[in-house]
N, C-alpha and C positions, 0 to 999 in steps of 0.2 A: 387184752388190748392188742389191735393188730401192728404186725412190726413196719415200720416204712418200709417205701417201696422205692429200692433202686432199680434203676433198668439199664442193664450193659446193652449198648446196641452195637458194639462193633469188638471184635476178639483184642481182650485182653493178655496180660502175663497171669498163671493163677497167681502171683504175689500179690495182685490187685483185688482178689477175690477173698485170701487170707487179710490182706490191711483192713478189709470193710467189718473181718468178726461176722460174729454169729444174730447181732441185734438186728440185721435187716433183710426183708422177704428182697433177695436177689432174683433178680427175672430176665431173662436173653433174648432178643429180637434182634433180626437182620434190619440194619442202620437203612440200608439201599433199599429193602422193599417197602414202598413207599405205605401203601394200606397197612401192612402188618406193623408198620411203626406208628402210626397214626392211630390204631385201636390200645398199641400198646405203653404209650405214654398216657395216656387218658387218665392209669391209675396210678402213675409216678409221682413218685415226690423229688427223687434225683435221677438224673439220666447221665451216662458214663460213656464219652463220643471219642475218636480218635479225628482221622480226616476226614471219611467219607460222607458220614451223617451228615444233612442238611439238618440244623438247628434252626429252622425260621419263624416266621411269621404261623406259619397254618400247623406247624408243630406247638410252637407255644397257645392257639388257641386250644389245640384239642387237648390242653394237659393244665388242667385247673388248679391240680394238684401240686403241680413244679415247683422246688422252695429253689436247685440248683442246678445248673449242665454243668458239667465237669469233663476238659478238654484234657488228655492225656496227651497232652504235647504242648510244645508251645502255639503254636499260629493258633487263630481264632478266626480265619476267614470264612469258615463254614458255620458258623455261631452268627446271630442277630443279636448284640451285644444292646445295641438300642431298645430294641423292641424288649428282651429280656427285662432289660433295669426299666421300663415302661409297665413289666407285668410283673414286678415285685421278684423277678426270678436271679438269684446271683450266678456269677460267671466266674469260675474259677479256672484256670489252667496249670502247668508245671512249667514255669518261664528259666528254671535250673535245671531241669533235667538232662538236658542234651548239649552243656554248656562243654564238657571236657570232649564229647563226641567229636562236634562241630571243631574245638581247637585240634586235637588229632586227625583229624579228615581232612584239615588245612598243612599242619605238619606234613604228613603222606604225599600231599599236593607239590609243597615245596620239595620233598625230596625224591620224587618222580620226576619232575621238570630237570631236577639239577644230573639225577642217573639216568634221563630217559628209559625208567625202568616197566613203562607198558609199552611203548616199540619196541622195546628191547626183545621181552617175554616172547612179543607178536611173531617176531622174524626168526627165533628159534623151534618156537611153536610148529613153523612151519618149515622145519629145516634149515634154517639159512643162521649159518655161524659168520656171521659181519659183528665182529671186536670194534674196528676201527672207527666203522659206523655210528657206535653210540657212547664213543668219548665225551664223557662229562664233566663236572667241576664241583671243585670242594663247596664246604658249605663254610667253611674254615675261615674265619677272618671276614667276610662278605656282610654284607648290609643288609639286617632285614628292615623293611620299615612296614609299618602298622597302619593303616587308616582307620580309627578307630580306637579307642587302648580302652575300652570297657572289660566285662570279665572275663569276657574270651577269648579278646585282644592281649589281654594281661598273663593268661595259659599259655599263650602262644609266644609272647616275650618269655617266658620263662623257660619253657621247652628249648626254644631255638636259641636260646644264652647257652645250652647247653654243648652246641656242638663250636663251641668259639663266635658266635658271630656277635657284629655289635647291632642293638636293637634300635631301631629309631621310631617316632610315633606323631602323627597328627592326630590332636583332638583337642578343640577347642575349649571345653570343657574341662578338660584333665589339667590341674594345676601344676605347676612346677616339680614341686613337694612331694606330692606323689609319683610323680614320674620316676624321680629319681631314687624313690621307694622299692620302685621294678627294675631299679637300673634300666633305667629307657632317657632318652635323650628327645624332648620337645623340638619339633624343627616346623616349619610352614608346611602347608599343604607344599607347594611348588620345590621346596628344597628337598623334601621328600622323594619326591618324584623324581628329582633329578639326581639324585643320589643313592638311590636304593638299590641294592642286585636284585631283590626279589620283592613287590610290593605285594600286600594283601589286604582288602578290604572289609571292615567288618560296620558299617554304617547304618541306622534305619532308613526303609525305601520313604524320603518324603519328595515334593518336588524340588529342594535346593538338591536333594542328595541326586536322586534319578540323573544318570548319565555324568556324573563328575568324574570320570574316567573316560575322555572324550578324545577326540580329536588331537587336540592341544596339548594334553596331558599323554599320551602316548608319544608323539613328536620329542616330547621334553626326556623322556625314560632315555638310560643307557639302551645304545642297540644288543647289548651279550644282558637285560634285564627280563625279567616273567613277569606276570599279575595273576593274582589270582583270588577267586571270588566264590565264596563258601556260606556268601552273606544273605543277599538279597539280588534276584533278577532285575537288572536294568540299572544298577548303580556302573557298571562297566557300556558304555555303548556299543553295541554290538557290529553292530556297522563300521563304526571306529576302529572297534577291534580288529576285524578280517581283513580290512585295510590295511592293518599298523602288520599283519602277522603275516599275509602272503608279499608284500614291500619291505620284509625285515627290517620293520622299524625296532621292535623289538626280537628277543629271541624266543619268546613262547609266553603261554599262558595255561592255568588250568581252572577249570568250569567246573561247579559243582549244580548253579544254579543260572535258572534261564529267563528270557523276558516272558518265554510263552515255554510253559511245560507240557508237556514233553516238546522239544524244539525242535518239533519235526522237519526236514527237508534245510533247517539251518545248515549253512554251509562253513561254519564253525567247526562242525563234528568229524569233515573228511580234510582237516588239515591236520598233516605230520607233528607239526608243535604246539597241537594243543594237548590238554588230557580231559578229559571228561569222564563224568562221575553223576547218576540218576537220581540228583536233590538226596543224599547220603548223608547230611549232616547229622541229623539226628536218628539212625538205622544202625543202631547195634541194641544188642539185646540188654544193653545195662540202661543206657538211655529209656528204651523202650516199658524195661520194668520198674525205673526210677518215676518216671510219670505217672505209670499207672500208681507204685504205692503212693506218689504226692495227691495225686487226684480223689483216691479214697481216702486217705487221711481228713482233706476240705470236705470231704463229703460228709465224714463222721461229723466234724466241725459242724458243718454250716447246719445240722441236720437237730442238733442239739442246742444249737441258738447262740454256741461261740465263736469269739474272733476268728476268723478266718484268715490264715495268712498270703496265699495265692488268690484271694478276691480282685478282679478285674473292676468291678464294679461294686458296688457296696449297698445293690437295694437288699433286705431283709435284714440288713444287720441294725445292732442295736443302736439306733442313730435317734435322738429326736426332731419330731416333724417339724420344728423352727427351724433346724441345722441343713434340713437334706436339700431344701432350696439352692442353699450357699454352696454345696460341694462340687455339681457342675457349673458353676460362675467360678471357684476359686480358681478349680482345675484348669478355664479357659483363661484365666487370667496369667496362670502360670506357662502357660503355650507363650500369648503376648509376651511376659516378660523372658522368655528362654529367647526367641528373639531378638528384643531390644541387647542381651545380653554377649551376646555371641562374636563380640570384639573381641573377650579378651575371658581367660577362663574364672569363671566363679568364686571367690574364696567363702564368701558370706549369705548367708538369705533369713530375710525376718519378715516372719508371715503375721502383721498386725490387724488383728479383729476387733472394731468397735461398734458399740452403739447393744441397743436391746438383746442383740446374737449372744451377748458374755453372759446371758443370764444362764446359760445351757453349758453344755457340755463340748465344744469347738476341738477337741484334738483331733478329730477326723478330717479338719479342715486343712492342718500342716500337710498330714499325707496328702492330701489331696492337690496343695498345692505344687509339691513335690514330682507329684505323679505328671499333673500337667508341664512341670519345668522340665522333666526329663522325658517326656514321651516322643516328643519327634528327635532327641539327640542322643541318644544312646539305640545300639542294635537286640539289645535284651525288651523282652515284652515286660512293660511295668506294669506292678499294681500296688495300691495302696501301701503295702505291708514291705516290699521291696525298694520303696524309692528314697527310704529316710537310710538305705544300706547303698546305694547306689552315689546318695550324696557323702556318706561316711569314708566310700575308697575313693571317691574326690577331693576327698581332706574339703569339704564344704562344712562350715559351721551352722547350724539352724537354730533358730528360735521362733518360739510363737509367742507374740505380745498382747496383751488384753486391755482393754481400757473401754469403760463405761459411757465415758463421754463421746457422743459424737455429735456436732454443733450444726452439721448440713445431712448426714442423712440416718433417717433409722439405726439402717448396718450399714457399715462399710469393711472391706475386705482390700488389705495393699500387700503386695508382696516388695519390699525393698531389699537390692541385695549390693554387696563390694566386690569389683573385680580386681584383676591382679594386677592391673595399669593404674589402679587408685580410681577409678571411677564410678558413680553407681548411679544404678539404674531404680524405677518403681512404676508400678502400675497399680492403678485404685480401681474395685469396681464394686455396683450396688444393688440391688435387685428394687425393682422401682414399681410401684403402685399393688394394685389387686389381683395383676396377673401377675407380679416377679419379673418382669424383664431384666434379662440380665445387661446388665450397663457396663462401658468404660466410663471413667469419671475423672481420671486423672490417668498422664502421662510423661516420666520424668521431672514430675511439678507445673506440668503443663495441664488447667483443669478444663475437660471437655465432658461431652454427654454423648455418649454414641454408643448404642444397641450392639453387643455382641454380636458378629453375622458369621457365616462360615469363610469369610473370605476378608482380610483386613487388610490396608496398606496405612504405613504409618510412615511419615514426612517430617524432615524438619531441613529449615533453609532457613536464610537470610531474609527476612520482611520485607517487600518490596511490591509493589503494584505490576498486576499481569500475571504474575505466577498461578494461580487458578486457569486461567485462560490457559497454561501453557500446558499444562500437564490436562489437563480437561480434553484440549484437543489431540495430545496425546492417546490416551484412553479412549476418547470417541473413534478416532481413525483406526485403533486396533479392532474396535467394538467389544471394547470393554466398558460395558455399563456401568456409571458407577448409581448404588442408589440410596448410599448415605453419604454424608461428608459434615467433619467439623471443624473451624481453626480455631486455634488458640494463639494468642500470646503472652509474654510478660511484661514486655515495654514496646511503646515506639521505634521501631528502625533495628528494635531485635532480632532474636530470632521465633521464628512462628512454627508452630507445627501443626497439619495436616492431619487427619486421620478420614481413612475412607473405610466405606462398606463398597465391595463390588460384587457382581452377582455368580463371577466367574474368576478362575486362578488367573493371573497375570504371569505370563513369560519373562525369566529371568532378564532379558534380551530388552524387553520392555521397560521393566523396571531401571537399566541400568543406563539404559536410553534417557527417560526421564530424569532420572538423578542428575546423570549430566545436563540437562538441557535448562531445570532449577537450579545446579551448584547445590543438590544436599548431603547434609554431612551426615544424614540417617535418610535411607532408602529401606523399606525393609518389607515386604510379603508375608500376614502370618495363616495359614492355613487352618482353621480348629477342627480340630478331628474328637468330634463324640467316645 
């Protein structure tokens, strides 16, 4: 019997080549040449990609064969994650590998800005002994504060507790409880900001995040403060920045990542107080061979027909055909409710499944709904197998509920959760006829019928005549199409809530505009990302 066929297309660690063992016909192909990839996936069963490979569409057709791609790193922008779970092909990455890198490459960040220890280098380098030049500051006593306190947020609170400093952290999501688990101190975005000696970002790029280090928020920074961004290009505004940094509004910054890479001709790169660093986060050799062994490990897995635990996606795995409907609907549901969510941080979440669905086998559905609650709010790439650990250092409680009966439809699928303000939140949704449309069906108790779309806005005001009209003209003068829309209420002269499909994202600006303009006490934009 002939052994599978993996195919490395792009150089590995040999520890990658040792993890795979002896049971599989290993085969090598340069990623970049585009023919020689294309004759050579043809006879793959798994393909082993870093950055360069283009994993797309005309890849996945010429390879019939493909059970897995397997990303040795974390991003997956080079990957058709769609189309893949489209062609039964799973998607695995290493979303830990580079997690202690990334928090040391930000440490270094911090203590370069605070020694000026690359001007430093620079000016000796080139003969020039100027001491007095690159007088710095302890790190002793000083503020770090955290954008972000996920797990590499949490490396870095613990590192930087080391040299005296005290840690502070925004994240919505991080509950009290654990906070003070990391000895970290909860504060607002804004008191953050205004408090911090040294800030660092560690957020995923969505459109709330993109640019939340703007304008505004540098103005607010002490002027003797740094920022620094090891995260994601574009959650710093750039423009902001060069602003905030030749006007000393602040005292510096260090760059590891860009809005456009390489950041050619940026004029970022030729100021005295900045530092920059060529997307370094995960570029050490331990990083580097940690992925590749986690990548062939999924490979061994996915290849044998077992759990997989770095699955991004979860076509081929052992799921029944009644179930696999429901996990992109739950997944979307879990988006919608990390949204409604995001007043106050999480304590609880109960993922309740009813109707004909309980006849099967639903635990795929927790993760799933998990993956959706955490994928646009945390900076870690989630997948299935990682998000029920992601809710654990949250101090989040989960259950999944079952119940046979459901009196309105087939299945239905609600994610209800408790926040730390005592309030809770839920979202119902149901897969409706012969094609599966995936449905909203209920929201905070409020029960509506509205098609999943990639683009949602969800309302809630005071009842009252006009309010369509108001926001309607709203959206029409921005030209924002809207091309669904539902209200609901629960009494006369209550409160109603709104849900729209629009065909295009709506501007924070926009949104914020409206809210005022109805008095709503939920405003919310949810984005669903496949």
């Amino acid at each position: 019997m002939s052994k599978p066929v993996v195919l490395i297309a792009e150089e590995l660690s040999p520890a990658t080549i040792e993890a795979l063992g002896p049971d599989f016909d290993v085969r090598v192909v340069d990623g970049t040449d585009r023919p020689a990839l294309l004759e050579a996936v043809h006879s793959a069963n798994a393909i082993l990609v870093r950055s360069a490979t283009q994993v797309d569409a005309e890849v996945l057709a010429a390879a019939p064969n493909l059970k897995v791609i397997a990303r040795a790193g974390v991003g997956l922008d080079n990957v058709d994650i769609k189309g893949a779970t489209a062609a039964g092909v799973m998607v695995v990455n290493a979303p830990t590998s580079n997690i202690i890198s990334a928090a040391e490459l930000t440490c270094g960040h911090i203590l370069s800005l605070a020694r000026h220890i690359p001007a430093a280098h620079a000016a000796l380098a080139e003969g020039k002994w100027k001491r007095s030049a690159y007088t710095g500051t302890e790190l002793y006593e000083k503020t770090i504060g955290i954008i972000g306190l996920g797990r590499i947020g949490a490396l870095i609170a613990a590192r930087m507790q080391s040299f005296g400093t005290k840690v502070v952290a925004y994240d919505p999501y991080v509950t009290s409880a654990r906070a003070q688990q990391l000895g970290v101190q909860l504060l607002s975005l804004d008191e953050l900001i205004e408090t911090a000696d040294f800030i660092t970002i560690h957020m995923p790029k969505t459109p709330e995040t993109t640019g939340m280090i703007g304008k505004a928020q540098l103005a607010a920074m002490k002027p003797t403060a740094y920022v620094i961004n090891v995260a994601r290009g574009g959650l710093i505004d750039e423009d902001a920045l060069y602003e905030a940094l030749t006007n000393n509004v602040i005292a510096g910054a260090g760059l590891d990542v860009f809005v456009s890479e390489p950041p050619t001709g940026s004029p970022l790169l030729g100021l005295p107080n900045v530092i920059t660093t060529p997307h370094l986060g995960a570029s050490t050799d331990e990083a580097q061979e940690k992925a590749g062994i986690s990548v062939a490990k999924s490979v061994r897995l996915a290849l044998s027909g077992e759990l997989v635990p770095d699955a991004v996606n979860v076509a081929g795995g052992v799921i029944d055909p009644y179930v696999r409907p429901a996990i992109p609907l739950v997944e979307k549901l879990g988006q919608v409710f990390s949204g409604l969510a995001h007043t106050s941080p999480l304590t609880s979440v109960d993922i309740e499944v009813r109707g004909e669905i309980t006849q099967f086998d639903t635990s795929v559905l927790k993760l799933a709904a998990l993956k959706g609650i955490f994928t646009n709010v945390v900076s870690e790439s989630v997948s299935y197998v990682n998000a029920p650990l992601l809710a654990e250092q949250r101090g989040i409680e989960v259950r999944e509920l079952r119940e046979e009966e459901s009196p309105e439809y087939r299945t239905m699928l609600t994610i209800r959760g408790a926040l730390s303000d005592g309030t809770q939140v839920s979202v119902s949704g149901t897969l409706a006829g012969i094609k599966q449309v995936e449905k909203v069906v209920e929201i905070n108790g409020y029960e509506v019928d509205v098609p999943i779309d990639d683009h949602l806005i969800v309302m809630q005001y005071i009842d009252r005549p006009g309010i369509v009209a108001v926001y309607g003209k709203e959206f029409g003068d921005a030209k924002i199409n809207i091309a669904g829309m539902q209200i609901a209420r629960q009494n006369l002269g209550g409160k109603a809530l709104s849900v729209l499909t629009v065909d295009s994202p709506v501007p924070a600006s926009l949104l914020e505009k409206v809210r005022v303009a109805i008095d709503a006490d939920v405003m919310l934009e949810v984005d669903i990302t496949d």
